[in-house]
N, C-alpha and C positions, 0 to 999 in steps of 0.2 A: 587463549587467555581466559580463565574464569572470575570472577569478580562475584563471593559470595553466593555460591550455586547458580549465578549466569554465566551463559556459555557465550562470548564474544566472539567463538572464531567459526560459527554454524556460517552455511552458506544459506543465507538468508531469500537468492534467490532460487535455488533448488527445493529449502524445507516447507516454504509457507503455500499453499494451496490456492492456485485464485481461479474462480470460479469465472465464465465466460459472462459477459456485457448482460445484464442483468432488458436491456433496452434492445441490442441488435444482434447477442448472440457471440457478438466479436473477440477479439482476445485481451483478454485485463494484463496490463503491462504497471508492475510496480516500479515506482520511481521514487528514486531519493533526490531531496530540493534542497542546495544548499549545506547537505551534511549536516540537517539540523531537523529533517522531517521527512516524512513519508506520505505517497498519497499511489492512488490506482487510477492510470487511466484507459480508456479504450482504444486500443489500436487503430478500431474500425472507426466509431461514431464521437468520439471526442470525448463520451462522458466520464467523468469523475469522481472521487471524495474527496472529502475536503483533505486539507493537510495535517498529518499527525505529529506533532511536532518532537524532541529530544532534546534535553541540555545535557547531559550523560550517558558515555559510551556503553555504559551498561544498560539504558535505556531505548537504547534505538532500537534492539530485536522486539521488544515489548510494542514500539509502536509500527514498527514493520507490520506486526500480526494485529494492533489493534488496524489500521487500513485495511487489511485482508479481510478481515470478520465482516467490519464493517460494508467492505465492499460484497461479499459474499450474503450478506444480508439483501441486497438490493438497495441498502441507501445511497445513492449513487443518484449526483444533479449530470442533466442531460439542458445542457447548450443551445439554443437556438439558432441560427441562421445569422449571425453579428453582435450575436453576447459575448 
């Protein structure tokens, strides 16, 4: 399905790029919350982005890769021991 030069039907977890735990090296696992948002967390150490949110389908690939960048950036909050 395209919507205006977006591509809807990309496989979203195969195209976007995510770089390893920016904290322990570990493997950045993209997750979708809710069907409404995106966010990257650590396999290994728990850490994360925040969540990137979407109110249209044509919008969710847009915030797929905005969390990637973001995570690939190193902005990524790291957990404490009961946070």
């Amino acid at each position: 399905m395209k919507t205006e030069g977006v591509n809807l039907d990309i496989d979203i977890y195969k195209e976007i790029k995510i770089d390893s735990c920016p904290f322990c090296g570990g493997t950045g696992v993209l997750e979708e919350e809710n069907g409404n948002g995106w966010y990257i967390i650590c396999a290994d150490c728990g850490s994360q982005t925040a969540t990137f949110d979407f109110k249209k389908a044509e919008d969710r690939v847009e915030a797929a890769e905005t969390a990637a960048r973001i995570w690939n950036m190193g902005k990524v909050s790291k957990m404490g021991a009961g946070e």
